[in-house]
N, C-alpha and C positions, 0 to 999 in steps of 0.2 A: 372441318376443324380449322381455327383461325389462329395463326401461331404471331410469336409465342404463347405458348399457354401455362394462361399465368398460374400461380397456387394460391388459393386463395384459403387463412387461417383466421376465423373471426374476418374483423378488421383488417387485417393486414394482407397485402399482395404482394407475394416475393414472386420474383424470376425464376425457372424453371431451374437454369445454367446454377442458380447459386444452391436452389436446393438439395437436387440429387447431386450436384458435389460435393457439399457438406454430409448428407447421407453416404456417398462411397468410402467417403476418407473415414468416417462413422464405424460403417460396420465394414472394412479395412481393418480398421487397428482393433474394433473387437475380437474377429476372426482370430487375429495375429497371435495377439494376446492370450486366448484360447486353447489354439494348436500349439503353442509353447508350454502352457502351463500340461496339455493332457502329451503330448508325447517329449515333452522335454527338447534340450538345446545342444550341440556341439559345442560351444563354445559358452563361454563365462558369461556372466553379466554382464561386467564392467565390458568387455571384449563388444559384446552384441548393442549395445547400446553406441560406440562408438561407430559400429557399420550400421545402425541406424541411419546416425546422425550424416555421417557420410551419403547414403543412399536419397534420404530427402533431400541433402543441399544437393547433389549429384544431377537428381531427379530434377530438382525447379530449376538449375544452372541450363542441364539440359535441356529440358523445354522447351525454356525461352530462346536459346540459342537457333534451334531448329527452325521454331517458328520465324525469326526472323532471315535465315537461310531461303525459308520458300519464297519468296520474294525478295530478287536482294534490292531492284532495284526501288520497287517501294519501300523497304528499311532505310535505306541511302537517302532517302526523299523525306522521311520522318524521324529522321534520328535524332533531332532534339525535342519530340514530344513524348513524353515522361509514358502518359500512358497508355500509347502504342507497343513502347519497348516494353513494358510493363503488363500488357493485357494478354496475349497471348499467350499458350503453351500446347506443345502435340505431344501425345502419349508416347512414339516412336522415342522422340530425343529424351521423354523423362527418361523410360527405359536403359537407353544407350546411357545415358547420362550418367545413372545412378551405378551402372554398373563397374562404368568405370571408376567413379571415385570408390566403390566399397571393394574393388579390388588394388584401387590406390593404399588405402588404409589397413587391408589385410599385409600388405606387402610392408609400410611401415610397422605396423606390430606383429609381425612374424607370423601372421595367422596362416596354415596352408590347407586347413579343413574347407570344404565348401561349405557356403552358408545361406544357398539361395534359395532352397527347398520349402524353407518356413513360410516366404514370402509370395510363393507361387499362388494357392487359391486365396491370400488376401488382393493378389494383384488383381486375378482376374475376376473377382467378386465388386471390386473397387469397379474397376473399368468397366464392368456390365451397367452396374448402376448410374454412370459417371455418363453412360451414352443414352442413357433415357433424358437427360436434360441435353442433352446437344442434340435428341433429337425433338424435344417439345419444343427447343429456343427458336428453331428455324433456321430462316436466312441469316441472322446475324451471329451464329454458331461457326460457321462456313466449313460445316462437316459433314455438309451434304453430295449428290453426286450429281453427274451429270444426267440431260435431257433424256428421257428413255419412253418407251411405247409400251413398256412392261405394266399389265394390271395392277401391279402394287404399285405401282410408282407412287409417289407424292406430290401434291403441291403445295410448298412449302409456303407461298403467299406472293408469290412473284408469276402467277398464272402459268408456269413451268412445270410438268410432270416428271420429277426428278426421281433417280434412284434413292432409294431412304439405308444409306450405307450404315448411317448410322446402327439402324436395323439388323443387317448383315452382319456386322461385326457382333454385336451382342448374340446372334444367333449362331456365330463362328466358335465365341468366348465359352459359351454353353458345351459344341461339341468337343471341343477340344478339354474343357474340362473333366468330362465323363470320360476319354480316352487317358485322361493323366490317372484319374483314380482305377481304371484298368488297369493300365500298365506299372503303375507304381511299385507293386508285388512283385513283377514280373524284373523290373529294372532296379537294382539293389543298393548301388554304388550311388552315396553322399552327391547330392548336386546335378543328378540327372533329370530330375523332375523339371526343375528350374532351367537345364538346356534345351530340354524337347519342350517346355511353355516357350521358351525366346523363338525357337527355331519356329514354331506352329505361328505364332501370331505376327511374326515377322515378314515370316514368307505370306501370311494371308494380307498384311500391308502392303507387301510388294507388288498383290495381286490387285488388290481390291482398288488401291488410288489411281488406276487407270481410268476408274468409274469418277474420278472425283476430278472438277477442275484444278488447276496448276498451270504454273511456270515451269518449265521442264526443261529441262540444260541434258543430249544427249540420249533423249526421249522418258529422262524420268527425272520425275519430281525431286527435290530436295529430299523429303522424306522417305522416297524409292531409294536413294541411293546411299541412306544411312541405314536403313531395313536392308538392303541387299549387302550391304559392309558388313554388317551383325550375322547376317545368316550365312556369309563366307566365314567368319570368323570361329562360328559355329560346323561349319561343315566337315571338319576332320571327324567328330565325335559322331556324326552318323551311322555309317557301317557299325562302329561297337553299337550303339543304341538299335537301331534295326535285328543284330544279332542274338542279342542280349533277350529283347523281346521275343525272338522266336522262340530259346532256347526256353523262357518263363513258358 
């Protein structure tokens, strides 16, 4: 296999990265739109539209922010090229991102329901499909891992047999989904779905980019140490959810 591997429609040959992107964000807001219309919403219209709108600016803010975090000092070096600052973005900081602005916004208009449940299998249906094109793009994705001796390894086009993390994660995204539609019955209370999603793929980030080159400040990545803020952040709710689940 010779990457990127382009798509070819008719005539036309698009980029791996822009297709299955466009496809996640796709059938994302399908999903979304779906599971809202068959089990309904906590909160209003006007209410959910506004932590939309929060969670995407939230999400792209964060990003990008991240992304250039993982390198500061290559950011420092290209901070006046528009589309450096501009090209990037990591799933970690959208996450972190969005969270907190739709929790900014709940706090401005009174909201104290959780609202994060709806967004759970669009997230991770989004992100599965979203790492099929980071991982056809290749090298210039840089969402690959490091040099490994492992049978599956890949070579991405730089004569390297690299771990295909990308791979991993989509195959993480899958198990963890099937354990959220397990326990979802079992765990009752508004907005747990959406804790144990953050806690699970967080902590698999925190694990997994050990595999993956980086600048690391401290022995972890930028992106380690914003997954490892998240999953403290998260850790008080443990014990109840572990509980909760036995008691289902």
């Amino acid at each position: 296999m010779s990457f990127p591997v382009f798509i070819h429609f008719g005539p036309l040959t698009l980029h791996p990265h822009w297709v299955f992107e466009t496809l996640a964000y796709t059938l994302a807001g399908y999903v979304y739109a779906r599971d809202r219309r068959r089990h309904g919403d906590v909160v209003e219209t006007r209410v959910r539209w506004w932590i939309i709108g929060a969670a995407a600016l939230g999400g792209l803010v964060g990003s990008r922010l991240l992304y250039l975090a993982e390198d500061p000092v290559e950011s420092a070096r290209r901070w006046s090229e528009p589309a450096y600052l501009a090209g990037g973005k990591t799933i970690v900081g959208g996450l972190i991102g969005g969270l907190l602005a739709v929790e900014w916004i709940k706090r401005r208009l009174g909201v104290v329901t959780a609202t994060g449940d709806l967004f759970v299998v669009p997230l991770m249906l989004g992100m599965a499909v979203g790492r099929i094109g980071c991982f056809l793009s290749g090298l210039a994705d840089r969402t690959y891992g490091v040099a490994t001796t492992l049978p599956w390894g890949v070579d991405f086009g730089d004569g390297i047999i690299r771990h295909p993390t990308q791979l991993y994660e989509m195959a993480v995204l899958a198990v963890l989904a099937v354990l959220l539609l397990v326990l979802v019955r079992r765990i009752p209370l508004a907005g747990d779905r959406f804790k144990l999603f953050m806690i699970g793929y967080l902590t698999f980030r925190l694990a997994v980019d050990f595999l993956k080159p980086a600048v690391r400040i401290g022995g972890l990545s930028a992106i380690q140490w914003a997954a490892l803020a998240a999953v403290a952040y998260y850790a008080p709710h443990v014990p109840r959810l572990v509980a909760e689940a036995r008691r289902g």
